[in-house]
C-alpha positions as CSV (number, residue, x, y, z in Angstrom):
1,X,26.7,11.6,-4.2
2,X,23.6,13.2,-3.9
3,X,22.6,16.0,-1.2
4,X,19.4,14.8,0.5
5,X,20.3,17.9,3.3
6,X,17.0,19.6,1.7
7,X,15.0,17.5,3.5
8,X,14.7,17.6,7.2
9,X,13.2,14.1,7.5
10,X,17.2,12.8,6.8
11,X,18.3,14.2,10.4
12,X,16.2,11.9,12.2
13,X,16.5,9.3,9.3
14,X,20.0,9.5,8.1
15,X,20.9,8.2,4.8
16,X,23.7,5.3,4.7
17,X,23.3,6.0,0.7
18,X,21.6,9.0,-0.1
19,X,22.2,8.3,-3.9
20,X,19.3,6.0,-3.8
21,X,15.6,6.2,-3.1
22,X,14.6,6.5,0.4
23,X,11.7,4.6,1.9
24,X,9.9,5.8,5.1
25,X,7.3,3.2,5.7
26,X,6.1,0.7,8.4
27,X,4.9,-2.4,7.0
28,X,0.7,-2.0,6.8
29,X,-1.5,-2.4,4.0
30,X,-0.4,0.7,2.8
31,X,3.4,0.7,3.8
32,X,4.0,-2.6,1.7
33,X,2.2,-1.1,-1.3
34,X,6.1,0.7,-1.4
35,X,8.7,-1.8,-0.4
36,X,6.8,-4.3,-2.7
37,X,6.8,-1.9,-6.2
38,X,10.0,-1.2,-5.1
39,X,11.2,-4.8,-5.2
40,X,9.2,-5.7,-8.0
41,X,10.9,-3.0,-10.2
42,X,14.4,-3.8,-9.2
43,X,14.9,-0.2,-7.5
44,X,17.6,0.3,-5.5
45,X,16.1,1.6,-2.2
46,X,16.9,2.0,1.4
47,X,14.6,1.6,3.9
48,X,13.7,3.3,6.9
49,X,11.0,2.5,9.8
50,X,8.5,4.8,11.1
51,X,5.6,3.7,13.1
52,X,2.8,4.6,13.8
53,X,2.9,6.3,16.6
54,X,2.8,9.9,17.5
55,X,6.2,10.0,18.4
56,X,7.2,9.0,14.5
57,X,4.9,10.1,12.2
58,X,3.7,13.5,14.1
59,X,7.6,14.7,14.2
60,X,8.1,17.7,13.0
61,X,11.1,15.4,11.1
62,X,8.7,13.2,9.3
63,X,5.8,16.1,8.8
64,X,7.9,18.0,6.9
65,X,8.1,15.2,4.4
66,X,4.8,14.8,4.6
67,X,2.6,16.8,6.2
68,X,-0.7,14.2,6.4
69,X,1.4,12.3,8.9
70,X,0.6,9.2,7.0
71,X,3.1,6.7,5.8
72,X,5.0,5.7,3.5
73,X,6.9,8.3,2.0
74,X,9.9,8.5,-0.3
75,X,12.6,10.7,-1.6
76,X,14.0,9.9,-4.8
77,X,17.4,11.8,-5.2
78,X,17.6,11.4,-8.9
79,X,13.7,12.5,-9.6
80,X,12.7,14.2,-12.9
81,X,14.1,18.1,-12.3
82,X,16.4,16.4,-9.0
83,X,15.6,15.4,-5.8
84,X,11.9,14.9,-5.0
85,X,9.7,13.7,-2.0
86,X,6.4,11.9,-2.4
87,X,3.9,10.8,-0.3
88,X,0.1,8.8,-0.6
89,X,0.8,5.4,-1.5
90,X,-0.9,5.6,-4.9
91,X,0.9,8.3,-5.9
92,X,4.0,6.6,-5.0
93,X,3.0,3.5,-7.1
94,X,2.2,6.0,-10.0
95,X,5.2,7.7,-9.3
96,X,7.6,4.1,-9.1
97,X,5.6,2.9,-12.3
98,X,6.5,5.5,-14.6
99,X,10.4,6.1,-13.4
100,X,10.8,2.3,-14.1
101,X,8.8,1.9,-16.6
102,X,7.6,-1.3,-15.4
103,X,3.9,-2.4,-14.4
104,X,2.2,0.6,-14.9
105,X,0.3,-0.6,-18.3
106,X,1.9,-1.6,-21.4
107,X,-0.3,0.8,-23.5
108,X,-3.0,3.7,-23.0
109,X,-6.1,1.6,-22.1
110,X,-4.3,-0.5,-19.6
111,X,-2.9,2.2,-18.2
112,X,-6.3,4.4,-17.9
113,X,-8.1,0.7,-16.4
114,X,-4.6,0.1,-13.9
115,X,-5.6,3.7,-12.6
116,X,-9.1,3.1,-12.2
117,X,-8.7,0.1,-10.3
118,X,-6.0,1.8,-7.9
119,X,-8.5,4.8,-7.5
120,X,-11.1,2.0,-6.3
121,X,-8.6,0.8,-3.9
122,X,-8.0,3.8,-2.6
123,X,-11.1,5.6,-2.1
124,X,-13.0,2.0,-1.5
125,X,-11.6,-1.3,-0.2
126,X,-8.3,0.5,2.1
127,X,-11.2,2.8,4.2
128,X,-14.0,0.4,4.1
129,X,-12.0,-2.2,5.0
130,X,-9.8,0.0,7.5
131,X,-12.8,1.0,9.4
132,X,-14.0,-2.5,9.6
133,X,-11.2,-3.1,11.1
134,X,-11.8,-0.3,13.7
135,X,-15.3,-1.1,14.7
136,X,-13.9,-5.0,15.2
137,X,-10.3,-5.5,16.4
138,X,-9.4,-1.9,18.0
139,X,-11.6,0.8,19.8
140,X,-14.9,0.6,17.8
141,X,-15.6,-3.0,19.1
142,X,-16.6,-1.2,22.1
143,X,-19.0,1.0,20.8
144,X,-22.8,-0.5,21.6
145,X,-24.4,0.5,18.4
146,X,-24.2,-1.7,15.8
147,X,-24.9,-0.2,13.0
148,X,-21.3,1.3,12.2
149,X,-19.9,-1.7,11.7
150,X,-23.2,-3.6,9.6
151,X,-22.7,-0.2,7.8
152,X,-18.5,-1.3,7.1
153,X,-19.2,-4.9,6.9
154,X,-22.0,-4.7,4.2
155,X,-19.5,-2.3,2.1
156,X,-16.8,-4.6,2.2
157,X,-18.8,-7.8,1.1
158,X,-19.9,-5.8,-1.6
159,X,-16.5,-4.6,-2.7
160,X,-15.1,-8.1,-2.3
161,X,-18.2,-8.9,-5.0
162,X,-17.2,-6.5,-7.5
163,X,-13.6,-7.6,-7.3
164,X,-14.3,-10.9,-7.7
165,X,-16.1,-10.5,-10.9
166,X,-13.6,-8.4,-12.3
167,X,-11.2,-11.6,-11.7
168,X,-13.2,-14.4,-13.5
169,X,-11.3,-15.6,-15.9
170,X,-8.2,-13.8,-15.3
171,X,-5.0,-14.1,-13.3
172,X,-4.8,-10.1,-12.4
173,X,-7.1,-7.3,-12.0
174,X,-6.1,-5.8,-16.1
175,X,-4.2,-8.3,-17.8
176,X,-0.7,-8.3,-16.8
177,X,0.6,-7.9,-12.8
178,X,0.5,-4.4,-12.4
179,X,0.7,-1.5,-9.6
180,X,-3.0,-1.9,-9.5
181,X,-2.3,-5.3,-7.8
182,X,0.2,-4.1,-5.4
183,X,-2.2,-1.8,-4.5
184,X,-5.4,-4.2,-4.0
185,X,-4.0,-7.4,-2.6
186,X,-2.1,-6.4,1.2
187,X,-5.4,-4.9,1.8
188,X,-7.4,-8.4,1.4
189,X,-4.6,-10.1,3.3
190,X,-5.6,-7.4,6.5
191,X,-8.9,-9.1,6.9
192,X,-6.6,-12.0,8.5
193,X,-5.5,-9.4,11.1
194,X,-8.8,-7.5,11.6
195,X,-10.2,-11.4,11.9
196,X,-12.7,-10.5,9.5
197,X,-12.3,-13.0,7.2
198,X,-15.6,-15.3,7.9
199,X,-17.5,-12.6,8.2
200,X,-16.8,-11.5,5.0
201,X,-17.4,-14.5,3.5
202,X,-13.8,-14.4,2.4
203,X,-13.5,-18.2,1.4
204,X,-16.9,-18.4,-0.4
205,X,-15.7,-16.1,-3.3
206,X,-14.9,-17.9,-6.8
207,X,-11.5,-16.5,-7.5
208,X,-10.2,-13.7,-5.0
209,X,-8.7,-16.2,-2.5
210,X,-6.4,-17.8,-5.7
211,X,-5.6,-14.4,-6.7
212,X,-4.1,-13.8,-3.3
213,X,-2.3,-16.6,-2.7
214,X,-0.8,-15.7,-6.7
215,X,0.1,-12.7,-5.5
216,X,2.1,-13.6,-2.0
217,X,3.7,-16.4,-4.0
218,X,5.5,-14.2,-5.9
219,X,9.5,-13.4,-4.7
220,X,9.6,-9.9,-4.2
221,X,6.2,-9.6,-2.4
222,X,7.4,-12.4,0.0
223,X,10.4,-10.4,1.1
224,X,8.8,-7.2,1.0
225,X,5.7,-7.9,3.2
226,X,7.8,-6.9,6.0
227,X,10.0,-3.9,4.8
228,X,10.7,-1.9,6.8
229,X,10.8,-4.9,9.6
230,X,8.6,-4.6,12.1
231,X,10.5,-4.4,16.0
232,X,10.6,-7.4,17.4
């Protein structure tokens, strides 16, 4: 059995079976990127909810796993050199993709092009489409000015552009399903909660809306959407 007492985050979090990976998420955009890789891969994992407020993810428990205070977060007790912790949700898909051996690329170029279109997703679409989501559904809707979110919604039409002409004529962003999916697609399907969607133009494009209704029609990502559950 392995010793997870290393990490600090475990006496706040306990591990029912520490021999297995532990997830720390709460299931956004982001925390889904996790549970579904996870899933997808056939890892055993337990899961563990931490939201979003300060309470959880400014701890001192769940900082010292990682110390952005952003979630998710794992430990994998049987990592390369022993236990290790990872955080940043691409990294954690890089991470998942190349202990399983599974959708990370099945040779160099797919692999180099999967990485590239994670890295779009997350220095593009998850902000640009997060801040949308600020300046529409939470406190930025107040704010007068308009420009802030013209500025956001202009960037996020034109991302939507570029990834729907990377999908013409294909079922997934580089060939086969792959991390770079699980990475792109829960972020399209927040413009449903940031009630974005029209004014994105969402159902005008050519071939994302398909692609994401391809991609929540698969098993795993239908039960991981909401891994860790949500509190009722």
């Amino acid at each position: 059995m392995a010793d997870l007492s290393q990490f600090p985050i475990t006496s706040r979090w306990p591990a029912k079976d520490p021999s297995v990976i532990q997830l720390y998420a709460f299931p956004t955009p982001n925390g889904v990127k996790a549970s579904i890789a996870l899933e997808e891969m056939g890892l055993d994992y337990e899961p563990h909810l931490v939201t979003l407020s300060d309470d959880d993810v400014k701890s001192d428990a769940f900082l010292s796993l990682n110390p952005n205070n952003k979630i998710p977060a794992i430990i994998d007790p049987n990592g390369p050199d022993g236990p290790v912790g990872i955080w940043e949700s691409g990294a954690i898909l890089l991470y998942l993709a190349e202990k399983s051996g599974k959708f990370g690329g099945a040779n160099g170029t797919d692999k180099a092009h999967i990485t590239q279109w994670l890295m779009w997703q997350m220095g593009g679409l998850g902000p640009m489409l997060g801040q949308l989501g600020f300046f529409t559904k939470f406190a930025g809707k107040d704010i007068e000015d308009p420009r802030p979110r013209q500025r956001y919604l202009d960037e996020a039409k034109r991302l939507l552009s570029v990834l729907d002409g990377a999908l013409e004529g294909r079922d997934w962003i580089v060939n086969d399903y792959s991390i770079a999916d699980m990475a792109i697609a829960p972020w399209l399907n927040a413009l449903n909660f940031y009630g974005v969607k029209d004014d994105v133009g969402f159902d005008d494009l050519k071939n994302v809306p398909a692609y994401l209704d391809r991609f929540y029609a698969r098993p795993a990502v239908d039960k991981a959407k909401n891994i860790p559950a949500r509190p009722e």
